[in-house]
N, CA, C and O atoms as a GROMACS GRO file, in nm:
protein
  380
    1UNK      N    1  -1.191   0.139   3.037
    1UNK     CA    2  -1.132   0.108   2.908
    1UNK      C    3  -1.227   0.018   2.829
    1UNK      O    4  -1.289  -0.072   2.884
    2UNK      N    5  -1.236   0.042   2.709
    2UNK     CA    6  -1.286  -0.038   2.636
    2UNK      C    7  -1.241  -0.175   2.620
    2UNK      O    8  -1.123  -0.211   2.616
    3UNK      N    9  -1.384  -0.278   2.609
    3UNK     CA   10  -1.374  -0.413   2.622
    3UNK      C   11  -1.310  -0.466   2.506
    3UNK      O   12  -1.333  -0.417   2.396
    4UNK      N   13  -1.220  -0.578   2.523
    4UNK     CA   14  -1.116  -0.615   2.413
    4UNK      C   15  -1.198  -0.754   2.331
    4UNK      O   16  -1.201  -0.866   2.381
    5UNK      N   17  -1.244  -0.729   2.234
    5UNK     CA   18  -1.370  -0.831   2.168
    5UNK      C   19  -1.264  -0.942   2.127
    5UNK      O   20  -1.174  -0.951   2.043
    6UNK      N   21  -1.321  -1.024   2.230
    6UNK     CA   22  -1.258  -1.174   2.246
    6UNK      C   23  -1.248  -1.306   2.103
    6UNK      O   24  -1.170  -1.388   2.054
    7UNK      N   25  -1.388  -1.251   2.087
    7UNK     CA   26  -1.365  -1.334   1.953
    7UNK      C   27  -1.294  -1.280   1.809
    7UNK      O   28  -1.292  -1.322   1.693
    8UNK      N   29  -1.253  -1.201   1.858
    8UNK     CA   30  -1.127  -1.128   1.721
    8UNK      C   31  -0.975  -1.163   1.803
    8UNK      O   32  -0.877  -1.192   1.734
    9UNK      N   33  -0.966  -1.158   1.927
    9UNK     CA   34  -0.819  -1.193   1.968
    9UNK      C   35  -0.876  -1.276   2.071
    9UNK      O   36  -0.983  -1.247   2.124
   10UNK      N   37  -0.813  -1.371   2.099
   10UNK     CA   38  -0.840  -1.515   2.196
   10UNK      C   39  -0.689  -1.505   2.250
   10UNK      O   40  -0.581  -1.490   2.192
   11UNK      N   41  -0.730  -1.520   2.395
   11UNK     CA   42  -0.535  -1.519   2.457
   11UNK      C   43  -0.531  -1.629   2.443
   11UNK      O   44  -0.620  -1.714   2.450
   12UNK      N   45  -0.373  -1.639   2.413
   12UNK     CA   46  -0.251  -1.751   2.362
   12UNK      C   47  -0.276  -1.881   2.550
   12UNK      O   48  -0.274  -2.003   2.558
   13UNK      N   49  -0.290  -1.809   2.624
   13UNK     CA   50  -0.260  -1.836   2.789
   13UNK      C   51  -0.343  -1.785   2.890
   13UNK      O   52  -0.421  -1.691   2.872
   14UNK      N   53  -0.320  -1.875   3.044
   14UNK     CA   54  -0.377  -1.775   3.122
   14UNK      C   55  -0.312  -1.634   3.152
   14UNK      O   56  -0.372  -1.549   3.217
   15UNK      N   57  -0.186  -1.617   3.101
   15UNK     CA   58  -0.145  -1.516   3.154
   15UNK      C   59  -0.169  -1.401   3.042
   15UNK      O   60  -0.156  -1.281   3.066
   16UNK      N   61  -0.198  -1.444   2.942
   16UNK     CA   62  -0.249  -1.334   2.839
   16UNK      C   63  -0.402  -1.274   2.886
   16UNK      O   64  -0.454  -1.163   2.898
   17UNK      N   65  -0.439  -1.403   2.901
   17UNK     CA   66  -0.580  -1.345   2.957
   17UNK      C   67  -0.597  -1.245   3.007
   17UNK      O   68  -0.662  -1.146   2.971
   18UNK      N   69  -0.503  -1.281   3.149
   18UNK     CA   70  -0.496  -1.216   3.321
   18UNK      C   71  -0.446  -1.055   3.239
   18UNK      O   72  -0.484  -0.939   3.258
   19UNK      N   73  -0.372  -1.098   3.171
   19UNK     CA   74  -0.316  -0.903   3.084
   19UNK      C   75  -0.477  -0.834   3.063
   19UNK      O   76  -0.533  -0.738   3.115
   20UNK      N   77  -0.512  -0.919   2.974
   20UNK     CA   78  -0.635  -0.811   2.915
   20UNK      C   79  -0.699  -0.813   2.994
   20UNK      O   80  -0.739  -0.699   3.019
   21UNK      N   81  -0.755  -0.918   3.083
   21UNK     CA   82  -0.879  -0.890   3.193
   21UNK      C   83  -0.789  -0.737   3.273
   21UNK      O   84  -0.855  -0.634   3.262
   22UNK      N   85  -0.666  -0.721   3.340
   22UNK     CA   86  -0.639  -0.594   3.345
   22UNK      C   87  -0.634  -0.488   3.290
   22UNK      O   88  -0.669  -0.391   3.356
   23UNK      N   89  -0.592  -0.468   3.163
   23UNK     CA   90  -0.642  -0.394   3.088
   23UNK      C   91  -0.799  -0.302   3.081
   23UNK      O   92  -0.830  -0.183   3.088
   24UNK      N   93  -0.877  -0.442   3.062
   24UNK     CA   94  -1.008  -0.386   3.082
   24UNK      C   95  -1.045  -0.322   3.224
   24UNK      O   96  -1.127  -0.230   3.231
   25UNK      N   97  -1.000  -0.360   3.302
   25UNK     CA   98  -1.067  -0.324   3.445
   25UNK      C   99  -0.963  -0.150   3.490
   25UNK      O  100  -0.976  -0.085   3.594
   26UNK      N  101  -0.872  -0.121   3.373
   26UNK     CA  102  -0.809   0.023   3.372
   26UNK      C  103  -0.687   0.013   3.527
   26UNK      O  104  -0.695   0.102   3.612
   27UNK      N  105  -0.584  -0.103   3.542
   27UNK     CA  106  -0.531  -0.111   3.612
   27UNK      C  107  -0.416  -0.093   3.548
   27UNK      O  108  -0.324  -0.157   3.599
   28UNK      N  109  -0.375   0.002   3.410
   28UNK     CA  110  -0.294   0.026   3.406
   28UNK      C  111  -0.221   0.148   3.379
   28UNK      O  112  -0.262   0.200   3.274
   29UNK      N  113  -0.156   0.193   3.417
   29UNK     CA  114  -0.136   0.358   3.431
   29UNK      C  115  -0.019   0.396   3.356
   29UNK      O  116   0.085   0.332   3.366
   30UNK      N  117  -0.033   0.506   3.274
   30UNK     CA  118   0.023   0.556   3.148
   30UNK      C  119   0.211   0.624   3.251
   30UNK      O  120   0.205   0.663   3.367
   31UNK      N  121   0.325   0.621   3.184
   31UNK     CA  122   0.446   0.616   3.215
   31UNK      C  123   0.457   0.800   3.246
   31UNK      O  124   0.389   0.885   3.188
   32UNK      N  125   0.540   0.818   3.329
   32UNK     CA  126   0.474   0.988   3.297
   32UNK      C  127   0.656   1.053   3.218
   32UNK      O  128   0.668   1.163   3.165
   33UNK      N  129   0.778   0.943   3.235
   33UNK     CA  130   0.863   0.995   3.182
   33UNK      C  131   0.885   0.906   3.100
   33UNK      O  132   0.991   0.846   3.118
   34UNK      N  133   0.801   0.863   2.981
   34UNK     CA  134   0.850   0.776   2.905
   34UNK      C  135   0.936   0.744   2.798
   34UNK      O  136   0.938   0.631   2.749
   35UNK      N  137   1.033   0.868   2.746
   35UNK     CA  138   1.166   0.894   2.724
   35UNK      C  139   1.297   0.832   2.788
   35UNK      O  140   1.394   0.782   2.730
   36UNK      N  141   1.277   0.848   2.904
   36UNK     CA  142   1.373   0.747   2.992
   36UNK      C  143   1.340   0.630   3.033
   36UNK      O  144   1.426   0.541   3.033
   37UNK      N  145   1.219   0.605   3.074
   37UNK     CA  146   1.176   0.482   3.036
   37UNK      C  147   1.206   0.342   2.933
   37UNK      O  148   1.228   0.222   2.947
   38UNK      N  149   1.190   0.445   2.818
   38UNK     CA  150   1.229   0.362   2.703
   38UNK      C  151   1.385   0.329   2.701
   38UNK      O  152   1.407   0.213   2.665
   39UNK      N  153   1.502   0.406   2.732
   39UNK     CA  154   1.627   0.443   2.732
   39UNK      C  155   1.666   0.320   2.839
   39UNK      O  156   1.768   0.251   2.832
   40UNK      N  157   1.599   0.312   2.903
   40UNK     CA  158   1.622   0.209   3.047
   40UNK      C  159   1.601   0.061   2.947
   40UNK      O  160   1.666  -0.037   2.909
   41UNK      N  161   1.480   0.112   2.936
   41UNK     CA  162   1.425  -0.066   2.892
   41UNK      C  163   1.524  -0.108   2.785
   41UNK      O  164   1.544  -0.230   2.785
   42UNK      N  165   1.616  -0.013   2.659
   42UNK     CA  166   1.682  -0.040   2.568
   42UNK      C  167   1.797  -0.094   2.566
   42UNK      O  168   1.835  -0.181   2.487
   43UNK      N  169   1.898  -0.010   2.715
   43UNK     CA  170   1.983  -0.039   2.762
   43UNK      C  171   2.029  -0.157   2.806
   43UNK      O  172   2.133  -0.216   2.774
   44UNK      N  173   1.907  -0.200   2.912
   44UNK     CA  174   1.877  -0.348   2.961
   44UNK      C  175   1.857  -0.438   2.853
   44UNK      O  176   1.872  -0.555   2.888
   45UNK      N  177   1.831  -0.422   2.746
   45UNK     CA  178   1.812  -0.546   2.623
   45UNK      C  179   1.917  -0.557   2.565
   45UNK      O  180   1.957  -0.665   2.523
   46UNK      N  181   1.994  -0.422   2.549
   46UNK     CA  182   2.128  -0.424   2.485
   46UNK      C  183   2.244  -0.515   2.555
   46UNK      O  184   2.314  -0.595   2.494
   47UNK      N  185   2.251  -0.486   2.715
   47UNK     CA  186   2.350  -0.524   2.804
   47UNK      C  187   2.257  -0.682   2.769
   47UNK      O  188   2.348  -0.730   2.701
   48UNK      N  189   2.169  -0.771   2.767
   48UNK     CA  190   2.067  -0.872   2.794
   48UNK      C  191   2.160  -0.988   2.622
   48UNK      O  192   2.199  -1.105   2.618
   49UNK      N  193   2.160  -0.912   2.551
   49UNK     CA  194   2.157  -0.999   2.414
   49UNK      C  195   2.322  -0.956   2.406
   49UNK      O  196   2.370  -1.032   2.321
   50UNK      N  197   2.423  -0.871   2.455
   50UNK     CA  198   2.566  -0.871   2.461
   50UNK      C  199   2.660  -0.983   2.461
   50UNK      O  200   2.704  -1.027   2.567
   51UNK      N  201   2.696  -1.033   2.339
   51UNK     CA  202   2.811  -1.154   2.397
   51UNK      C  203   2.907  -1.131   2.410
   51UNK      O  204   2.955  -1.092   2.304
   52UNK      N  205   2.990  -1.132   2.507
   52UNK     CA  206   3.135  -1.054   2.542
   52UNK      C  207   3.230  -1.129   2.623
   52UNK      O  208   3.315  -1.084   2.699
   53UNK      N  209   3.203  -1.257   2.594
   53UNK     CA  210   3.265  -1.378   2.639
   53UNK      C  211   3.336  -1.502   2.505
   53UNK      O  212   3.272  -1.550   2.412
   54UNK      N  213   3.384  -1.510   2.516
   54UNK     CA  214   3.415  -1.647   2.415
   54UNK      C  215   3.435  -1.744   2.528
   54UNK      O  216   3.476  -1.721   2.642
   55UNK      N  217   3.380  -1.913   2.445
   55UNK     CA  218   3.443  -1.961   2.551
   55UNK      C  219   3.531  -2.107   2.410
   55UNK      O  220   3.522  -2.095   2.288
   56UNK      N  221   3.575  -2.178   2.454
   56UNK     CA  222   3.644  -2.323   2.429
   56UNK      C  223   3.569  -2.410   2.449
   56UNK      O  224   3.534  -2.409   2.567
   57UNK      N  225   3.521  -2.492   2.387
   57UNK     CA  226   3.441  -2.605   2.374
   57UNK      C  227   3.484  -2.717   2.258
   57UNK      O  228   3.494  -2.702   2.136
   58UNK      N  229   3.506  -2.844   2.348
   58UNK     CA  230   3.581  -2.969   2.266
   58UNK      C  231   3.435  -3.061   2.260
   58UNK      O  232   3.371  -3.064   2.365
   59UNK      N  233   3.378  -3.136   2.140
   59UNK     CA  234   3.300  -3.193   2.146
   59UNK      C  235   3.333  -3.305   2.058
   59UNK      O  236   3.430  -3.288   1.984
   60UNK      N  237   3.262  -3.432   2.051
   60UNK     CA  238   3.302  -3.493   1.979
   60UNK      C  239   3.230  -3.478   1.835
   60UNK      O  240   3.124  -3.418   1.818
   61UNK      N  241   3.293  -3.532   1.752
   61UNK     CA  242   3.299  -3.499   1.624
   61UNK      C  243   3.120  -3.571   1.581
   61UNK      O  244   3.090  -3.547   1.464
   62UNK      N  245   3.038  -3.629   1.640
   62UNK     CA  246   2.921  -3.714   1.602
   62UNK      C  247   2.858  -3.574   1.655
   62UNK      O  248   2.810  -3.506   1.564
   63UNK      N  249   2.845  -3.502   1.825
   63UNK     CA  250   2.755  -3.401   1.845
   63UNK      C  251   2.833  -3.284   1.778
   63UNK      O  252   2.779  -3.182   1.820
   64UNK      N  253   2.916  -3.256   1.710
   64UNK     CA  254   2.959  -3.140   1.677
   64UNK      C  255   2.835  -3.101   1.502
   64UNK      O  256   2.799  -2.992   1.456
   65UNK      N  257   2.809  -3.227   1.457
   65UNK     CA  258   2.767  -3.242   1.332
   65UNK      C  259   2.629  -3.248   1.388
   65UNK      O  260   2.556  -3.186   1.311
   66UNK      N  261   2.571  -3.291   1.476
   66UNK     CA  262   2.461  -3.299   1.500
   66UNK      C  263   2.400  -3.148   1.528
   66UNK      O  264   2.285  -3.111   1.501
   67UNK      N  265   2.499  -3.073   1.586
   67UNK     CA  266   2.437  -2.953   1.616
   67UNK      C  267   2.434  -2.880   1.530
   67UNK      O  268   2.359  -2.783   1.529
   68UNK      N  269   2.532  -2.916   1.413
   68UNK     CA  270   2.500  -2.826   1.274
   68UNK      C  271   2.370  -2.833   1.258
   68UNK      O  272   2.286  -2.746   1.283
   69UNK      N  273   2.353  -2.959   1.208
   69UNK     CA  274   2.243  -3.009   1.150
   69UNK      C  275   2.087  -2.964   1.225
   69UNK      O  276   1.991  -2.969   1.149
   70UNK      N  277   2.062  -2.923   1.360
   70UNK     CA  278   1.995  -2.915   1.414
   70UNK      C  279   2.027  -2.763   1.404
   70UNK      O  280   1.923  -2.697   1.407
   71UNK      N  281   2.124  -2.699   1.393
   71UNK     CA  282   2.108  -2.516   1.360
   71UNK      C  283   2.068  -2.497   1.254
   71UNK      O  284   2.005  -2.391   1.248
   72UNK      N  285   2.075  -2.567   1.132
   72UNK     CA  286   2.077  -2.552   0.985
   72UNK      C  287   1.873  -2.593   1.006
   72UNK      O  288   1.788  -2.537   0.938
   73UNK      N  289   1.850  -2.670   1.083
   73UNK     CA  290   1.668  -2.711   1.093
   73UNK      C  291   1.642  -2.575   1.181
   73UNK      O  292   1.546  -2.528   1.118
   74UNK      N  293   1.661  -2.502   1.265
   74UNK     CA  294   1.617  -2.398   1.289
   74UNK      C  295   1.652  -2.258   1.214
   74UNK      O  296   1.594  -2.151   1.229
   75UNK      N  297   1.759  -2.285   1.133
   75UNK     CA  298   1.785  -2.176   1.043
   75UNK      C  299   1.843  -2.023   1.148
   75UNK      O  300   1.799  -1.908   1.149
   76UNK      N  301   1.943  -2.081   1.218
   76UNK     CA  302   2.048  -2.044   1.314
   76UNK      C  303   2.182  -2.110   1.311
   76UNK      O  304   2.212  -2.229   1.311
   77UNK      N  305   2.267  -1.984   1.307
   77UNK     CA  306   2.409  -2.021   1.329
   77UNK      C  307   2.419  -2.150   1.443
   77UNK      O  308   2.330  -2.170   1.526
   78UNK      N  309   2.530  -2.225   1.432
   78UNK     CA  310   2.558  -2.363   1.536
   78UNK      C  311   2.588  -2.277   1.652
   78UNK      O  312   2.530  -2.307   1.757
   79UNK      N  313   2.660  -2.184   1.652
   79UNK     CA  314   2.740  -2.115   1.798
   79UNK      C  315   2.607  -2.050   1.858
   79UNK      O  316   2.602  -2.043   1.981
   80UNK      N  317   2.453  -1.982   1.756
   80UNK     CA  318   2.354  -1.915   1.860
   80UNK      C  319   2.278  -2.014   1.915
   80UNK      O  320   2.205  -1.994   2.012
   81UNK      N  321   2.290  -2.117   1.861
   81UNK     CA  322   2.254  -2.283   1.896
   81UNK      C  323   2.268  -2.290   2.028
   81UNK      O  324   2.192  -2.273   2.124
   82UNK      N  325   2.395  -2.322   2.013
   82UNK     CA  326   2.475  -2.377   2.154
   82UNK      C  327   2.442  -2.270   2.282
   82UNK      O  328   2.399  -2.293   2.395
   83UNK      N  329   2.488  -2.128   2.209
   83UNK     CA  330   2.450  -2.017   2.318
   83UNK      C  331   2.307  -2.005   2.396
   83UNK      O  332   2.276  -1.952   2.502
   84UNK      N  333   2.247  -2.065   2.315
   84UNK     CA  334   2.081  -2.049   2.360
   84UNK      C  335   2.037  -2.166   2.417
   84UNK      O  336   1.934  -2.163   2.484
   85UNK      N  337   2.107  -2.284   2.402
   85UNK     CA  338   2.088  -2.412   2.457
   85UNK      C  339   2.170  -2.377   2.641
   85UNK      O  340   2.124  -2.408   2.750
   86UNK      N  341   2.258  -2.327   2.618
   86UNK     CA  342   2.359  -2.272   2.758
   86UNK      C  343   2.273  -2.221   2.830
   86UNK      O  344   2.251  -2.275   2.939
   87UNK      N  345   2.172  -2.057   2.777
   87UNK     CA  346   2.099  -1.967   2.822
   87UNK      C  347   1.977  -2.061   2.886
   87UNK      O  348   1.936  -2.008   2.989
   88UNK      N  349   1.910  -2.178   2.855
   88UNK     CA  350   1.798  -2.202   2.872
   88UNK      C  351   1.810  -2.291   2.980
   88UNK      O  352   1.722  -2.302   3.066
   89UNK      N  353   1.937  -2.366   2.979
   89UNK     CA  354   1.944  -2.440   3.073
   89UNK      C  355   1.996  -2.379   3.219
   89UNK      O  356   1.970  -2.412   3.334
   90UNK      N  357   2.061  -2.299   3.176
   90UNK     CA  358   2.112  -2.180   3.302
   90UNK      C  359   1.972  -2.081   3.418
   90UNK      O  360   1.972  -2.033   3.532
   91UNK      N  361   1.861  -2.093   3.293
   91UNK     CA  362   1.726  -2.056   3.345
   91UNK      C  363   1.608  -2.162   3.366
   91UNK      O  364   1.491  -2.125   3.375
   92UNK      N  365   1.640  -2.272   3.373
   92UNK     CA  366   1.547  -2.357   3.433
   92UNK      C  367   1.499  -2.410   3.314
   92UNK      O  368   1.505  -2.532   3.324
   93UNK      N  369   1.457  -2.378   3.211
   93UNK     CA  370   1.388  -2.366   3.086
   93UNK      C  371   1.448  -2.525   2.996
   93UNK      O  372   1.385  -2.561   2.896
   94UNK      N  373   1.530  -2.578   3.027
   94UNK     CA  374   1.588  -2.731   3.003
   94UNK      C  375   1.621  -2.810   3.131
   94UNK      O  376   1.687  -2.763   3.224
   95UNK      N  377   1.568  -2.931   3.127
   95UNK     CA  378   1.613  -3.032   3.270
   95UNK      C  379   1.771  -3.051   3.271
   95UNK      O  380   1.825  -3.116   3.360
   0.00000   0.00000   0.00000
């Protein structure tokens, strides 16, 4: 495969790197049913981003305003706020 000219794209990471250094070295092999493939991968994002839960949450009235205010600075609803603050900490991704 042709070499990926570094000084036009610089990886973000080592793990971007480790992508293209594979890339180049042709360790990666083309899908042979990639119709279903895609159907799989779509499915899984669909079921992945699904909210199909409500839940009840009492907070006090100082963090209830705070989290506005901190959805309104990311320019996100307060509830995808909270949902994504839930999601991150549920994955390691917050102490």
């Amino acid at each position: 495969m042709k070499r990926i000219n570094k000084k036009i794209f610089r990886p973000l990471d080592q793990e971007e790197k480790d992508l293209m250094e594979s890339v180049e070295r042709d360790e990666w092999q083309p899908i042979r049913n990639i119709t279903e493939e895609k159907e799989k991968a779509m499915l899984a994002a669909r079921n992945t981003l699904k909210k199909d839960k409500r839940i009840n949450l009492r907070l006090t009235q100082k963090d209830y305003h705070q989290i506005q205010i901190k959805a309104i600075e990311e320019g996100i609803p307060y509830q995808t706020l909270i949902s994504s603050l839930v999601h991150k900490y549920l994955n390691g991704a917050l102490a």
